[in-house]
C-alpha positions, 0 to 999 in steps of 0.5 A: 814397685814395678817388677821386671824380668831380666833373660841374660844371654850372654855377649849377644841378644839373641833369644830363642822364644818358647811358645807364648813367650814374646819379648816385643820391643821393650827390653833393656840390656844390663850388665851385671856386676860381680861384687863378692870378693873370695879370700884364699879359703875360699878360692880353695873351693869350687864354688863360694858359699856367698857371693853378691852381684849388682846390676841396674834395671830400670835406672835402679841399682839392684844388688843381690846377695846370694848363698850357695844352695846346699840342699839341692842334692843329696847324698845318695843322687843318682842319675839313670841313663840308657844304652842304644840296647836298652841297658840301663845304666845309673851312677853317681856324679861326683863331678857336678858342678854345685853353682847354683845359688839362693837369696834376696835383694839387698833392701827388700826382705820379702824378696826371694832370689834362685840364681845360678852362676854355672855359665855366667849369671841366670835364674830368677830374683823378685826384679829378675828371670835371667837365662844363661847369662854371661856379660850382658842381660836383657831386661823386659817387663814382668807383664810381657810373659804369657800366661799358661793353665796348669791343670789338676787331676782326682781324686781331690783327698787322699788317705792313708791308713797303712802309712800311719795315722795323721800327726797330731798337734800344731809342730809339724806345721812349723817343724823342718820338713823335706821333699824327696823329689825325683825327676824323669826326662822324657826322650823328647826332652833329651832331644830338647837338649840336644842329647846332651846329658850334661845340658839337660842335667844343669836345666833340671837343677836350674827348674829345682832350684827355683822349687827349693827357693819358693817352698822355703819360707813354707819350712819345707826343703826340697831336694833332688835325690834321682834324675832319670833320662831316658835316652834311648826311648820312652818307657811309657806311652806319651800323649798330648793327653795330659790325664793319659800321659799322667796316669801311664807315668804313676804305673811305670813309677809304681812298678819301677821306681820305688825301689829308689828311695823318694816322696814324689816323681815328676816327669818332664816331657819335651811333647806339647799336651792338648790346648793350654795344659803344660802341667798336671798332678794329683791333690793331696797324694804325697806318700801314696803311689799317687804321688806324681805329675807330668810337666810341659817343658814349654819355654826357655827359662827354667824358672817358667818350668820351675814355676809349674813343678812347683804348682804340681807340686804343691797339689801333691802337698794338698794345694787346690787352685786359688781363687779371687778370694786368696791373697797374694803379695805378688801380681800371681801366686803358685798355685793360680790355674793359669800362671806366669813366673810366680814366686810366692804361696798365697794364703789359701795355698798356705792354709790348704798345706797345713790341713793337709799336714794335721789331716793326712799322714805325712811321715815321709816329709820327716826324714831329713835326707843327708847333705853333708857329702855334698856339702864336704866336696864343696864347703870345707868350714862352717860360714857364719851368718849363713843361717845353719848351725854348723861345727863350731859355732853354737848358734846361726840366726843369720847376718847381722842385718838379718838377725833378730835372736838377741842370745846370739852374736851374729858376727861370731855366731856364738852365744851373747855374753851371759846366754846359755841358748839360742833357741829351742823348747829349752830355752827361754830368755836366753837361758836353759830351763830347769829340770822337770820343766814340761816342753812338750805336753800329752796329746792324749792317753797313748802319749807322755809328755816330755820334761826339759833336762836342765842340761839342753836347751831341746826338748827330748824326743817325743815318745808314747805310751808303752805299746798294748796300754788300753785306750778309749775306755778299752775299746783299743790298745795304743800302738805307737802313740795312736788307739788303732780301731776298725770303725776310725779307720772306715771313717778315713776311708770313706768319710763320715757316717762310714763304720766297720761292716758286720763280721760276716763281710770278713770272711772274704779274707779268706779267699785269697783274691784282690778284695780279699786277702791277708799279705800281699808280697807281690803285686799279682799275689794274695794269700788268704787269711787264716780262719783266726787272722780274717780281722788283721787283712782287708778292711771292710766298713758299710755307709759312708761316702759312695767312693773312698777317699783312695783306692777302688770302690769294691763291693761285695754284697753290702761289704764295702772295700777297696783295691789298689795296683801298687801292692806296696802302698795298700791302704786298704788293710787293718791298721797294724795294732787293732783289737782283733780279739780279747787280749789280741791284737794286729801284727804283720796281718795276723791276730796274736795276743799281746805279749807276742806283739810287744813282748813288754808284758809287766814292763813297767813293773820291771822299771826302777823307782818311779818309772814307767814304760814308754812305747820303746819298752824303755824305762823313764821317769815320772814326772817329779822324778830323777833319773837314773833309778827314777827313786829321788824326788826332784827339788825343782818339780813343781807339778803344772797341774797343780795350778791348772786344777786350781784354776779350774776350781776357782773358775767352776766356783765362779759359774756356779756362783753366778747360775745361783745369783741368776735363779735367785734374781729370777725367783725374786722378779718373778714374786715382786709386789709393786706398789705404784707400777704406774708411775714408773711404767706410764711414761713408756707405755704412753710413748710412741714405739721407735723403730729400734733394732733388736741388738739396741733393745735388748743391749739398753733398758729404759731407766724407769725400769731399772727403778722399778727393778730396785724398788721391787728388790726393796719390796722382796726384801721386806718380804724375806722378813715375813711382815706385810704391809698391812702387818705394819700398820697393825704394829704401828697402831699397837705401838701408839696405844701404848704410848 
């Protein structure tokens, strides 16, 4: 299919070019159509919640069907400006116009659509970039626009031990998650944009609206939560040197920003950085004050810087370049070096996303911001078909061209007849499984696994071990469902082959200096360990990689550790909860024993009936067990390990069973006794070799020797009887002289 482009510009066709966008002479002008009719109810808000426009390109109708995007903003955005004196000045709209829209071309479901309506019809669809259209549309060719480089910047990994350790298992891979982004516009920028906070405001939610479209099907939202203007000057050092510029930005945002809660800053800058670079970012940084990027506004439409956001983006969330072995469904992907306006991930984007998800620790990406102020001011009742679950309606899968989900009624949004559920861990074929059913398994010693309740179709929150249980074989104590140890953390850090340092590189946590320290509560302020806590402050490993996956190097004698500038995201100290002694343990940096820790010494002990003590110090079941004493047996339990262990005994069985057979074959080929091995061996020792290939050879035997194999089984057989041949023939003369 041919794609097209489609830069609406209201009633004329005069279109401002950025650099290295030139429409040529092939376009076409559309007009689009609006098809979305809005009832009473509707009209009583500001914006639909759907709306469909159609238009024609290329002697082709296209329609397009459109949902208002209700997770643009959250509810704590904010917007930052500054006075001619320098005075900042930060607020929260309530007047902003929420017109922007996503969805898909009627007809073609991998199509992707980021459209807004704020001023006509503008944005980008998988037939369409439209760019502040109003009534008529300018079509072009998808091959006409230029293609730009996006840049990358070191280090390539990332970890981050203070934030907590990786999340184990495959659900995070395919759980809801959230990005948290914050926006800066540079003075440039605002000059871009004619001083005109208003315009700048709607092209940067014009760029985020097509990051959220893109990252969608990856299960992750995201959302603007702040926007920074800085309308008097620029607060940093600006260049056309990208890494300069880069590395200016992250220190400002570490020293000024972060007591603005979000998981990435992205600068927006109106200058033009060095040869064909209009983006960079770090790899792999996301939740570490490493998580930033710098952004070239180099051209009209919003969905180009849109394009380029989301490749930084997408290195901050561990994507590397694509390379000619990535598959991609459409002419370029997100995260090609150089790009034009593409929409999708390729595999190799999807693939490094989800390494980085089971390897870094991702916390961060967990917190579901809150819409539904928002959503509120704008959306008044809950829409059916629109794919979120929302008061009054029991389940949403979607229209009902969409839908797939046969426990729900699309048109209602309510259960189908006889369905208890829809969807959850819960629910299976339509109906609430039973108590005492496992939805959510161990992961390891530190973990406990969750049973279903019979009563909802989701599994209940996952909890861990009570916290100071030991762990690998009393190496550690678990500590929120994770078995902390220095020698695992230096791994992270330096990688393979690194370990703890010996104890005499602890010492230096006695002295109160930037590789040596306990607490840090400022960034230019250390306080050195107490003798007995030298093992709850700055981490000290030997061997490993020559430099740490982040941070400084910092070397003292053979101690190896690192340094940081933000003081507020330093990974480089022990992991809360290590083993620091006998019976103790890490807490806020210093060395106590366990009960001062957890208090929840004996606490399973003080449970009822059959409980135990989760890392909560709260009372639950075992399995097998009813709440709420835990004291009666649950009918319904049928223990999963039962089955598993007798199929592991059953299996066992069989292997030994088939080692036995194997040895005895062996011992037997091994004693055989042919009688006439020329017979059966002839005819292949006489043949002339055939050049066969190994694999044949050893896959077929020739049939003589299988002959040769029975007979010779024959033969050991006799042989278990303990009667020779030449036994034989004495018994059979004895027999006929009796005769």
């Amino acid at each position: 299919m041919l794609l097209w482009m489609v830069f609406l510009n209201g009633l004329h066709i005069s279109v401002s070019h950025g650099p290295g966008l030139n429409f040529g002479d092939d376009y076409e002008v559309v007009r689009p159509v609006r098809l979305h009719s809005i009832n009473k109810r509707q009209a009583e808000n500001y914006r639909p919640q759907k709306v469909k426009y159609a238009l024609t390109v290329g002697g082709q109708p296209v329609e397009m069907d459109l949902e208002r995007n209700n997770e643009l903003l959250t509810k704590n955005y904010s917007e930052t400006h500054y006075l001619e004196n320098g005075t900042a000045v930060t607020t929260t709209p309530e007047n902003i116009d929420h017109c922007y829209y996503r969805g898909k071309i009627v007809g073609d479901s991998e199509s992707e659509a980021s459209i807004s309506i704020c001023d006509g019809l503008s944005g980008l669809g998988y037939v369409l970039v439209s760019e502040l259209c109003g009534f008529e549309c300018v079509v072009l060719p998808l091959g006409q626009i230029g293609f730009f480089q996006i840049s990358t910047t070191g280090p390539r990994t990332w970890s981050r031990s203070a934030a907590g350790d990786p999340l184990s298992g495959q659900s995070i891979v395919f759980d809801q998650k959230f990005v948290e982004l914050y926006l800066v516009a540079d003075n440039r920028e605002y000059l871009r944009m004619g001083k005109d906070i208003s315009k700048l405001r709607t092209r940067m939610l014009k760029v985020v609206n097509f990051v959220s479209m893109v990252y969608k099907p990856l299960q992750t939202v995201v959302t603007l939560v702040g926007l920074e203007i800085w309308t008097d000057s620029d607060k940093i050092v600006i260049t056309s040197d990208s890494e300069k510029s880069l590395n200016n930005f992250k220190n400002w945002r570490n020293n000024n920003l972060l007591n603005k809660k979000h998981d990435s800053a992205h600068l927006i800058s109106g200058i033009d950085f060095d040869g064909d670079t209009v983006g960079l970012a770090y790899v792999g940084a996301l939740c570490t004050g490493y998580s930033v990027g710098v952004v070239q506004d180099y051209t009209d439409p919003s969905a180009a810087i849109g394009a380029t956001l989301a490749h930084e983006l997408g290195h901050n969330l561990g994507m590397s370049h694509d390379t000619s072995a990535c598959e991609c469904s459409g002419d370029s992907c997100i995260m090609e070096p150089s790009i034009n306006l593409p929409r999708t991930f390729s595999s190799c984007s999807r693939s490094f996303y989800e390494k980085f998800l089971l390897d870094k620790s991702v916390h961060c990406l967990l917190n579901k911001p809150d819409f539904q102020t928002l959503v509120s001011q704008r959306q008044q009742f809950a829409v059916c078909g629109n794919g979120f679950l929302e008061e009054g309606e029991q389940c949403d899968c979607g229209s009902v061209k969409e839908c797939t989900n046969r426990c729900c009624n699309a048109s209602t949004c309510m259960f189908s007849e006889g369905s208890q559920c829809a969807d959850g861990e819960c629910c299976d074929d339509c109906k609430i499984l039973g108590r005492s059913h496992e939805c959510r398994s161990t992961k390891d010693e530190c973990d406990l696994a969750e049973y279903c309740d019979g009563v909802s179709a989701i599994c209940p929150e996952d909890v861990f071990t009570v916290n100071g249980a030991p762990c690998d074989n009393g190496q550690g104590f678990c500590y929120n469902g994770q078995c902390p140890q220095r020698a695992s953390q230096c791994t992270k850090m330096f990688g393979p082959g690194a370990t703890e340092a010996h104890s005499g590189c602890y010492n230096q946590n006695t002295k109160g200096t930037y590789y040596g320290f306990c607490k840090r509560p400022a960034s230019d302020q250390y306080i050195p360990c107490q003798t007995q806590d030298i093992l709850c402050g700055k981490l000290f490993c030997q061997g490993g990689n020559a430099s740490p996956n982040y941070g400084r190097m910092v070397t003292v004698g053979d101690c190896k550790a690192t340094s940081y500038d933000d003081f507020t995201k330093d990974f480089g100290q022990v992991d809360t909860g290590t083993v620091c002694g006998d019976g103790k343990v890490c807490s806020d940096n210093e060395c106590v024993d366990l009960e001062t820790a957890y208090r929840n010494t004996n606490c399973s002990a003080k449970c009822p009936g059959h409980a135990v003590c989760n890392h909560r110090s709260q009372c639950q079941c075992e399995p097998g067990w009813m709440p709420p004493n835990c004291d009666t047996k649950d009918g319904e339990f049928t223990p999963i390990s039962t089955g598993v262990i007798v199929g592991i005994c059953i299996a066992v069985f069989l292997v030994l069973l088939g080692i036995i057979a194997g040895i005895l074959f062996f011992i037997c080929k091994k004693r055989q006794v042919p009688v006439s091995p020329i017979t059966h061996t002839k005819p292949y020792l006489t043949q002339k070799p055939v050049q066969a290939s190994p694999t044949l050879a050893v896959k077929e035997k020739p049939k003589g020797v299988r002959r040769q194999q029975n007979y010779t089984a024959v033969s050991q057989i006799r042989k278990r009887q303990g009667v020779s041949p030449e036994q034989q023939q004495q018994q059979q003369r004895q027999r006929q002289r009796q005769r």
